[in-house]
C-alpha positions in Angstrom: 81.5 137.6 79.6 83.4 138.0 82.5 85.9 135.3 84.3 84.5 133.0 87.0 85.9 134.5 90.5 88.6 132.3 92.4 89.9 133.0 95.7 93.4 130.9 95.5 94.2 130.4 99.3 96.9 128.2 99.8 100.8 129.9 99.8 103.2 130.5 97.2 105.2 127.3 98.4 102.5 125.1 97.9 101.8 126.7 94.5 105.6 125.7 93.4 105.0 122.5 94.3 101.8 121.1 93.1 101.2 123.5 89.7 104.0 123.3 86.6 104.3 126.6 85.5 102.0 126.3 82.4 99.6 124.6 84.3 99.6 127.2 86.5 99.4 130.3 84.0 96.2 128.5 82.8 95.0 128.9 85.9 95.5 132.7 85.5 94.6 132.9 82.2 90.8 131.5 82.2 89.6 133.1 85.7 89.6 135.7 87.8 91.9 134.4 90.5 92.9 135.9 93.8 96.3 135.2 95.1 97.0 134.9 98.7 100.5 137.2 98.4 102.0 136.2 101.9 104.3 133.5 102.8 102.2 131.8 105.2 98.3 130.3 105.1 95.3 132.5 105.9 93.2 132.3 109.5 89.7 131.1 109.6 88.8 134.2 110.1 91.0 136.0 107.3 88.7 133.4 104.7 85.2 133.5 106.5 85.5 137.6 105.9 86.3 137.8 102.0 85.0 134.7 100.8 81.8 135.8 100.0 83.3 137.7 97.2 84.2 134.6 94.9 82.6 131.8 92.7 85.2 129.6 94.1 88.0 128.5 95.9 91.0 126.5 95.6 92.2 124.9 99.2 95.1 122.7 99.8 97.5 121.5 102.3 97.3 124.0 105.0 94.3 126.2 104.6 91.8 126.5 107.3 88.4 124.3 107.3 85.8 126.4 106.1 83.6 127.8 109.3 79.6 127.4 109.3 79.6 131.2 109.2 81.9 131.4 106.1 79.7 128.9 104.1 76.5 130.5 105.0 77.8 134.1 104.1 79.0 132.5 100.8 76.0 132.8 98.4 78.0 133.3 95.7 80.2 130.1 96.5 79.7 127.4 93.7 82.9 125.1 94.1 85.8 124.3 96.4 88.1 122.4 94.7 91.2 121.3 97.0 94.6 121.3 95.5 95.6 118.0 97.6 93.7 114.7 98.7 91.7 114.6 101.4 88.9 117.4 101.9 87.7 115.6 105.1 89.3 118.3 107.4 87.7 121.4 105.4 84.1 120.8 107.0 82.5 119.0 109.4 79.8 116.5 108.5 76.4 119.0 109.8 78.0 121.4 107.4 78.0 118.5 104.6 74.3 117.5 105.3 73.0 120.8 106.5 74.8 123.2 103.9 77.1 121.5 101.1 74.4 118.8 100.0 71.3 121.0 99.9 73.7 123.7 98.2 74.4 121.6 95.8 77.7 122.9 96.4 80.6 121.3 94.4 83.3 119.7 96.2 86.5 118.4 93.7 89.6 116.5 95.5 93.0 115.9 93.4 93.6 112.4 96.0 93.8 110.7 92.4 96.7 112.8 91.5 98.4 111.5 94.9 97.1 107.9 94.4 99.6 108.1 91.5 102.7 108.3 93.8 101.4 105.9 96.8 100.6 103.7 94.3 103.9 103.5 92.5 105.9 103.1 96.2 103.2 100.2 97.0 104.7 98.2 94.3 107.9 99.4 94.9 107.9 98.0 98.1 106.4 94.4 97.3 109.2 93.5 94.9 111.9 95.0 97.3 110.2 92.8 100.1 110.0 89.5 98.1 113.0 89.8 97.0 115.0 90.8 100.4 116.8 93.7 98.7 117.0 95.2 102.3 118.3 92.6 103.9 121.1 91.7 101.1 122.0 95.0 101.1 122.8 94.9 104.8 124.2 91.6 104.5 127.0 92.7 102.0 127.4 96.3 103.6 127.0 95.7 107.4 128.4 92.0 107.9 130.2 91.3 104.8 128.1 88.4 103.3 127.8 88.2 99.6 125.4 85.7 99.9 123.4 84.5 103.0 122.9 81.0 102.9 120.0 81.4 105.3 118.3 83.5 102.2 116.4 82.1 100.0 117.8 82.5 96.0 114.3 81.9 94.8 110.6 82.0 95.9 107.6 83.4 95.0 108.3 86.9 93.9 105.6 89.5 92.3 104.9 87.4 89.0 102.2 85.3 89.1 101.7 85.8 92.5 98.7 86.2 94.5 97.6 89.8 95.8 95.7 90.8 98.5 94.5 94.2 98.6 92.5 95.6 101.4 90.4 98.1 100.0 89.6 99.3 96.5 90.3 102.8 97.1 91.1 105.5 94.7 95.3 103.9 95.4 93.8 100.6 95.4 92.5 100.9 92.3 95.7 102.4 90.9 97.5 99.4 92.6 95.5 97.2 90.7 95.8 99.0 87.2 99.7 98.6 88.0 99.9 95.2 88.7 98.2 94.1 85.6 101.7 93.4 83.7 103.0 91.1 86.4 100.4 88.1 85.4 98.9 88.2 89.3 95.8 87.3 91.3 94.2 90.0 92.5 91.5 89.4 95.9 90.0 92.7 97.7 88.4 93.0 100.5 86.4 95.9 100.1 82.7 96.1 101.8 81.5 98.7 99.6 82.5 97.1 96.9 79.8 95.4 94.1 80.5 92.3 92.5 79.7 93.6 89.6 82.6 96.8 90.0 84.8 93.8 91.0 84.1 92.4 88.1 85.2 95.2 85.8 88.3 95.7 87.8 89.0 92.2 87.2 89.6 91.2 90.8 88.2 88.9 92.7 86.3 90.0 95.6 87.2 88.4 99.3 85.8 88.8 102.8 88.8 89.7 105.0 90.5 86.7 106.4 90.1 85.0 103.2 92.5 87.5 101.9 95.1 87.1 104.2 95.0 83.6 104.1 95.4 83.0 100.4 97.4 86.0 99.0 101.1 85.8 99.0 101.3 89.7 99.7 99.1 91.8 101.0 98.7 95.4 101.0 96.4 97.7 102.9 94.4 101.2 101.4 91.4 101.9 103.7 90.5 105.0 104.8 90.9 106.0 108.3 87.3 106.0 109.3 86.0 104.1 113.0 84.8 101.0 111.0 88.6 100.4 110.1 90.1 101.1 113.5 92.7 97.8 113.9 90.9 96.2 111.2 94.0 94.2 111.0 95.0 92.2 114.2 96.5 89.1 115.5 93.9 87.0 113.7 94.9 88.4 110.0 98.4 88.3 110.8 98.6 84.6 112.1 96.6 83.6 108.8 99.3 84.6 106.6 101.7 82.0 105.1 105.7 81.9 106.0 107.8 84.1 103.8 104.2 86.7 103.2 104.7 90.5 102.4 102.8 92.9 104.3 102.6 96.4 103.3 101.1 99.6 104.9 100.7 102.5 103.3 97.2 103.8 103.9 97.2 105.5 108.0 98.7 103.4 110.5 95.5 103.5 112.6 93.7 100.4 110.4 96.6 98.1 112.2 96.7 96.9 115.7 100.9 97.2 116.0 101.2 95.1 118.8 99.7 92.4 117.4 101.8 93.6 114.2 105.2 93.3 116.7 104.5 89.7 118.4 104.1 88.6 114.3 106.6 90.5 113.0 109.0 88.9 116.0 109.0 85.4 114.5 110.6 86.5 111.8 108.3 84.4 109.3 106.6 87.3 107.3 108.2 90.4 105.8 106.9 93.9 106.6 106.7 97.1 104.7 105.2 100.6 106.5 105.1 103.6 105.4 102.6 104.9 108.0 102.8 103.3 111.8 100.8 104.8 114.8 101.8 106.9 116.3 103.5 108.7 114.0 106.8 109.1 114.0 107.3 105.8 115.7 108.9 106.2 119.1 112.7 106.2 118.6 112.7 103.4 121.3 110.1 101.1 119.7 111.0 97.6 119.8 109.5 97.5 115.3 111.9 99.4 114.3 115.2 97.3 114.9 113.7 94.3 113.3 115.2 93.5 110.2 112.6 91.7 108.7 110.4 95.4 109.1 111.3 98.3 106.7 110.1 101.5 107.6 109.5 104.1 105.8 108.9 108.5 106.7 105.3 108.4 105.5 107.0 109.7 101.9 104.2 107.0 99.7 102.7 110.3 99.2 105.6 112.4 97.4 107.0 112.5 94.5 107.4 115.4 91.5 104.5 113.5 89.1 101.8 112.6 91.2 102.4 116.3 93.1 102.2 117.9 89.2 99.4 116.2 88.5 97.5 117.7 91.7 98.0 121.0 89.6 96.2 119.9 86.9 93.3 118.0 88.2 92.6 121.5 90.3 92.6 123.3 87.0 90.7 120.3 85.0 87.9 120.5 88.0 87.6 124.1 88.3 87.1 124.5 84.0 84.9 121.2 83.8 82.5 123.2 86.6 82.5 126.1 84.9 81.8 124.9 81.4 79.0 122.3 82.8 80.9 119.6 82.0 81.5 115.9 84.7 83.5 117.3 87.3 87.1 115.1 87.8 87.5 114.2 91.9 83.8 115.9 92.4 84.0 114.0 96.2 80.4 112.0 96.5 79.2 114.0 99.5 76.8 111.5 100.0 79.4 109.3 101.0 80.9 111.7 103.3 81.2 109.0 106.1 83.6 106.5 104.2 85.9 109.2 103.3 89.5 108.9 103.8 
């Protein structure tokens, strides 16, 4: 029986960084795969012409959407299974309801593997803010204070605090599976969300403004999508106690910064973002020099684990396909709309 066909698009840099090297000869070993030799990504065009030769495809960070004309020569074309998180960029949504749905065409996504790292600097970044390690550490470096008396020694730091989460995304949902040590109280505000799903996740399930009102931290996972343009404004941010953590590390779109800035300029909450809009921040913006507001590159993202594991949940996807097995990260196409 011969090996399933796989075009393998993306470049030999992306390879090194998302596949360990067994991982990867596994990859070799059980299909038929294709190697794009060159340094750099293939055009549009380059794929539309040969990708009528393969069962499948592996995409990732760089490779081209996939053209109407490309799908529709693709009769052979059973799965596409993207070596990084979103797939939303690959095809347009008539392709999705005119060509990938009645296809029945097989769409896999490895955003769990990159959950793993956003999820790990989201916590990160709520016991760093709590606890002030920022601004201690410019205290003793910058003005030579050991101990600002204007700084509270204690407060209400991750334990047994109350959590806000605003979205239960696939990195909300790792958020939550994190915090469960720390003895917190978990509320989401998640439409799509079922009470009985929140349920199982053990959370308790808030509308919006509820969430910033009662949580001691909040931190934000929706998907850039219209519905969550500034879904987080003035009215969110005044509701949220003295001494709150904020943290941003879904796209920087879902808050309203300017509201974000006359907040953040009373100095009364503390403010971690790893994405802003625009991004990079303008060098001049007035967020950036204010010390209760860390910033971070947009790096949530990185990190050797969650990238390793991308490798393997392409690999996991493409032989679960192939062996008619539940397809890990097979993206609901169905729910194309809500789609990070």
């Amino acid at each position: 029986m011969s090996l399933p066909a796989i075009w393998y698009l993306p470049a030999p840099n992306h390879t090194r960084t998302v596949f360990a090297p067994a991982v990867y000869q596994r990859l070799l070993d059980n299909f038929a795969l294709t190697i794009n030799p060159g340094p750099g990504g293939l055009s549009a065009q380059q794929v539309e012409e040969g990708l009528h030769q393969f069962d499948g495809v592996v995409t990732g960070w760089g490779t081209p959407p996939l053209t109407p004309a490309a799908l529709q020569r693709a009769g052979r074309l059973q799965i596409v299974a993207h070596s990084a998180g979103s797939v939303k960029h690959l095809f347009t949504p008539e392709q999705v309801e005119g060509e990938l749905i009645p296809r029945q065409l097989c769409v896999a996504s490895a955003n769990g593997a990159i959950a793993l790292n956003v999820a790990e600097h989201t916590v990160g970044a709520l016991i760093a803010m709590c606890r002030q390690w920022f601004t201690h550490a410019r205290n003793i470096r910058e003005k030579g204070l050991w101990l600002d008396p204007g700084l509270p020694k204690t407060g209400q730091f991750l334990r047994g605090a109350t959590i806000g989460l605003i979205s239960a995304s696939t990195v909300g949902r790792e958020v939550i599976r994190l915090l469960q040590p720390f003895d917190v109280q978990i509320l989401v505000y998640d439409p799509f969300l079922s009470d009985w799903e929140a349920g199982r996740l053990g959370v308790e399930k808030v509308e919006l403004d509820e969430a910033f009102r009662r949580a001691d931290m909040v931190t934000v996972h929706a998907p850039k999508i219209p519905e969550t343009y500034h879904l987080i404004g003035a009215r969110q941010l005044g509701l949220l106690r003295n001494g709150a953590v904020f943290v941003n590390t879904s796209r920087g779109a879902v808050l309203d910064h300017e509201a974000l800035l006359a907040e953040a300029r009373t100095g009364r909450i503390l403010v971690q973002l790893d994405v802003t809009d625009p991004e990079p921040l303008p060098a001049d913006h007035p967020l950036r020099a204010l010390e209760n507001v860390v910033i971070t590159p947009h790096t949530s993202g990185a990190g050797q684990y969650g990238y390793h594991r991308i490798g393997e949940y392409t690999l996991l996807a493409l032989e679960a396909f192939f062996q008619r097995r539940p397809v890990p990260g097979r993206v609901d196409l169905t729910r194309w709309a809500q789609l990070a």
